[in-house]
N, CA and C of each residue as an Amber inpcrd file, in Angstrom:
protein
   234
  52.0730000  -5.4150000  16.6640000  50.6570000  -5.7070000  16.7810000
  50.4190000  -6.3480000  18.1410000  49.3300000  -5.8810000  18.7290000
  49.2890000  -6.3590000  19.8830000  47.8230000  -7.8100000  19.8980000
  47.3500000  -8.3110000  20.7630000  46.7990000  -9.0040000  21.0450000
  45.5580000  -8.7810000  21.9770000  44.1150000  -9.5030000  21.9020000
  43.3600000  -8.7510000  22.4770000  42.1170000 -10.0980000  22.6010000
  42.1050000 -10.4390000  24.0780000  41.1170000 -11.5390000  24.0460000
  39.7350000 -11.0150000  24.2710000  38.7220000 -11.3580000  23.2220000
  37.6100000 -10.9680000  23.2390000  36.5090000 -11.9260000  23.7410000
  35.4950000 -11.6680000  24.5790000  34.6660000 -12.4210000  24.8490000
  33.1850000 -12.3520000  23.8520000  32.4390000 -12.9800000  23.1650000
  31.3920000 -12.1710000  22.3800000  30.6430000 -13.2150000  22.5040000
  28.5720000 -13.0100000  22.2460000  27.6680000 -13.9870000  22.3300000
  27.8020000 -14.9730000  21.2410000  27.6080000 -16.2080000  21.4140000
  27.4180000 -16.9320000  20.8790000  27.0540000 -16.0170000  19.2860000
  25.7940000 -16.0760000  19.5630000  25.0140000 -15.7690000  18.1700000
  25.9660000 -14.3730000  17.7840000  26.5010000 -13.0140000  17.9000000
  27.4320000 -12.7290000  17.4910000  28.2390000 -13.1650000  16.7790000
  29.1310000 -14.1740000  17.8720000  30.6280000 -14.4590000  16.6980000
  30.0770000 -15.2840000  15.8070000  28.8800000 -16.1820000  15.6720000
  28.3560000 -16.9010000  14.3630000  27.9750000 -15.9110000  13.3670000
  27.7740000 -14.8740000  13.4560000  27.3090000 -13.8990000  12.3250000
  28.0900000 -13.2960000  12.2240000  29.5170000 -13.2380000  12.6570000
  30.9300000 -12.5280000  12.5230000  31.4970000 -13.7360000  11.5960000
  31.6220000 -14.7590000  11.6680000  32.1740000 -15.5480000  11.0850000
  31.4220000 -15.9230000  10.0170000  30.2500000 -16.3640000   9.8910000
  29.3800000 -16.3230000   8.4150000  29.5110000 -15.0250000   7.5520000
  29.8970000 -13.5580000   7.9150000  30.1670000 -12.7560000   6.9960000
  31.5700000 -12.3530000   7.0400000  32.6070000 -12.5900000   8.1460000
  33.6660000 -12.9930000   7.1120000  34.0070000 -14.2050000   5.9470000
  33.1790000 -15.3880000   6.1460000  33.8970000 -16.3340000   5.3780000
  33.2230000 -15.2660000   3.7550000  31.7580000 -14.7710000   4.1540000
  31.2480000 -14.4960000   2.5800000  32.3280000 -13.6410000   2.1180000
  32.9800000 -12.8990000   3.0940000  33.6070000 -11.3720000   2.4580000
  35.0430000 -11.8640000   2.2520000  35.5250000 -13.6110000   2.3750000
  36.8680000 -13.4480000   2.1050000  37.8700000 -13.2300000   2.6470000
  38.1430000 -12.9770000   4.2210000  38.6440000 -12.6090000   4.7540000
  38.7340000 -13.7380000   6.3290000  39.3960000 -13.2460000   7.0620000
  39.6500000 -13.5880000   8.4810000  38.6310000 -13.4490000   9.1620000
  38.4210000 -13.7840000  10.7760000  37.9350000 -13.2180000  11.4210000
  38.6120000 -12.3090000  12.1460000  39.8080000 -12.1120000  12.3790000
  40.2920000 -11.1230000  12.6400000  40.5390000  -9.7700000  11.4230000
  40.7380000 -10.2410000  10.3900000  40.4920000  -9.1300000   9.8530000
  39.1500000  -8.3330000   9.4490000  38.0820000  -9.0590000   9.8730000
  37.0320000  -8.8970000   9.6950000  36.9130000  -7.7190000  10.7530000
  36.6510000  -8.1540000  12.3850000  36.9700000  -7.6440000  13.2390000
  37.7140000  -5.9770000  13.4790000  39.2940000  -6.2250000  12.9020000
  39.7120000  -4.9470000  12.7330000  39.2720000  -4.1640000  12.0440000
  38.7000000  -4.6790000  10.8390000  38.1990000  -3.4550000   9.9820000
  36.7500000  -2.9690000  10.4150000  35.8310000  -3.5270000  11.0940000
  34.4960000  -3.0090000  11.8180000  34.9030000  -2.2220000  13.0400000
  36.0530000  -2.4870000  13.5220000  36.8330000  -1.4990000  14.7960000
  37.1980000  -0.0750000  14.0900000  38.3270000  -0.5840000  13.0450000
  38.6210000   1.0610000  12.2470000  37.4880000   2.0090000  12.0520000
  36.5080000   1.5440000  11.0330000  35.3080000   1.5320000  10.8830000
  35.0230000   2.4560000  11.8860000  34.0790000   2.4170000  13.0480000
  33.9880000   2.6850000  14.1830000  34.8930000   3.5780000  14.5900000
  36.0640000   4.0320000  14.9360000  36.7980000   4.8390000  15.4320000
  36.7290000   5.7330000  14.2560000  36.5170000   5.6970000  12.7750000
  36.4090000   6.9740000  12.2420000  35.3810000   7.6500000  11.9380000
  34.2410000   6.8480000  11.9110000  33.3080000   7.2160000  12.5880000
  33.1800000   8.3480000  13.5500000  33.5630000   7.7830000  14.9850000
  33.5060000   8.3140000  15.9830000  34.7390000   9.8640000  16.0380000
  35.3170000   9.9020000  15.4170000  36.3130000  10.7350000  15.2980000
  35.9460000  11.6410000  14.0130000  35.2420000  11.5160000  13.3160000
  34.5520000  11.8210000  11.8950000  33.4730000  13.1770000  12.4420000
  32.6390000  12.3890000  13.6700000  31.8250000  13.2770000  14.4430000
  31.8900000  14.2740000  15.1670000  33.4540000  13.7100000  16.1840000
  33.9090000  15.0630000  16.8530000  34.7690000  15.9330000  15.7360000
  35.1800000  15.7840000  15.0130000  35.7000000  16.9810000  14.2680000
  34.7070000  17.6550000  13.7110000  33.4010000  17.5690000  13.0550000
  32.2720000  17.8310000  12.6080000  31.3940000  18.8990000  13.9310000
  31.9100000  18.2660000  14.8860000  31.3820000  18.7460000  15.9510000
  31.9820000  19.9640000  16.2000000  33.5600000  19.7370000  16.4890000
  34.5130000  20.9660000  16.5790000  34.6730000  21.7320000  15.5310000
  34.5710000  21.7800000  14.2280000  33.9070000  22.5760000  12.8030000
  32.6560000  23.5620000  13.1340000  31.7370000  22.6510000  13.6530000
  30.6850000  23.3050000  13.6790000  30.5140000  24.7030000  15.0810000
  31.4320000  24.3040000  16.2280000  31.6730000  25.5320000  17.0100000
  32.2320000  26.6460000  16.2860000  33.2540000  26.4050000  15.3230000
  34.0250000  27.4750000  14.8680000  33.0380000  28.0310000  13.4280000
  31.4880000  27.8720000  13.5350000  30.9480000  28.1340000  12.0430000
  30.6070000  29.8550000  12.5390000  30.3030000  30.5850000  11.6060000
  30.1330000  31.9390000  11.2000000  28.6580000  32.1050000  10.7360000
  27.3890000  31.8440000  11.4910000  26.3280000  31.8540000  10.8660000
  25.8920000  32.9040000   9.8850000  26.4180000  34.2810000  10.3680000
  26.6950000  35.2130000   9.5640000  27.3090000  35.5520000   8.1470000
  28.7030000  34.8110000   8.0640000  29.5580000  34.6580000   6.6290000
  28.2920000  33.5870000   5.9610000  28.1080000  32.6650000   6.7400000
  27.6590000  31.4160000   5.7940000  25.9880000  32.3380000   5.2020000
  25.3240000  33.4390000   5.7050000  24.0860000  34.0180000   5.5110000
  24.5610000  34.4070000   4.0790000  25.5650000  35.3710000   4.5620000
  26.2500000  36.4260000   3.2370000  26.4810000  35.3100000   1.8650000
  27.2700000  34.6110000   1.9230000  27.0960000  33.3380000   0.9660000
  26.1230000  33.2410000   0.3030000  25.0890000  32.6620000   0.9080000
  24.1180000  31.5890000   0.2750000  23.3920000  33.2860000  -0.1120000
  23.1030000  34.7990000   0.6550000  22.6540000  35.8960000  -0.2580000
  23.4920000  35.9640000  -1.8370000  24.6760000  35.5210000  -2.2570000
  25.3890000  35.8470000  -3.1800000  25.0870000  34.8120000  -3.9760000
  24.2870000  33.7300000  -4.0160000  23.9310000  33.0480000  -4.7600000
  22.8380000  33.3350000  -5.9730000  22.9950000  33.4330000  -7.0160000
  22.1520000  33.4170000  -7.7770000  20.7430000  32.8090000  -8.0720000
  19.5220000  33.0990000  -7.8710000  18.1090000  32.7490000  -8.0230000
  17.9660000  31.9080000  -9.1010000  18.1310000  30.5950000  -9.3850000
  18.0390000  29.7030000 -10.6320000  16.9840000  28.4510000 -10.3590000
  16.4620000  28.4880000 -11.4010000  15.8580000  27.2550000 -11.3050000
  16.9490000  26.6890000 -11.1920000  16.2010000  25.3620000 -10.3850000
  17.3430000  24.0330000 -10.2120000  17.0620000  23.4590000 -11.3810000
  18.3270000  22.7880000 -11.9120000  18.7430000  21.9370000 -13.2270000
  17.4490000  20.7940000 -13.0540000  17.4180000  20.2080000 -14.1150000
  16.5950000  19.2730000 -14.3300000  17.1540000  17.9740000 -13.4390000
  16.1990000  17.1470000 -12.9480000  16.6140000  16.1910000 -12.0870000
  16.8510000  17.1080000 -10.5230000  16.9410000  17.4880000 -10.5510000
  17.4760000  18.6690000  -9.2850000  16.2270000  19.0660000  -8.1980000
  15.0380000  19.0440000  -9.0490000  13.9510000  19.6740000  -8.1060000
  13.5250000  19.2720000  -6.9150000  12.7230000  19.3280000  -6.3380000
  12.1000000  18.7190000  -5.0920000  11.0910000  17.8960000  -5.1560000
């Protein structure tokens, strides 16, 4: 594990530290997990992104034609 000196505003690390103490935790673990958080996120998007180059607007047409005309289930409507 490495080490990592952070500089943050005042009013920040007070609202970093008032919702780790609620959540039980560290402020560093608080910290890492809003970082993870964030990187899968951000990595969540570019794959979504790179998915979406490789889409088939065509296959996905043919699809949703092979779907059956149903009313939507109850609770379901618009």
């Amino acid at each position: 594990m490495s080490a990592l000196s952070l500089r943050l505003p005042n009013s920040i690390h007070r609202h970093i530290k008032e919702i780790a103490s609620q959540e039980g935790v560290s402020i560093n673990q608080f910290i890492s997990a809003a970082v993870a958080e964030k990187i899968s996120a951000i990595m969540t998007e570019d794959y979504l992104i790179q998915r979406a180059t490789r889409a088939d607007r065509e296959a996905f047409r043919n699809i949703l034609d092979s779907v059956p005309d149903r009313p939507p289930l109850p609770g379901d409507e618009r």
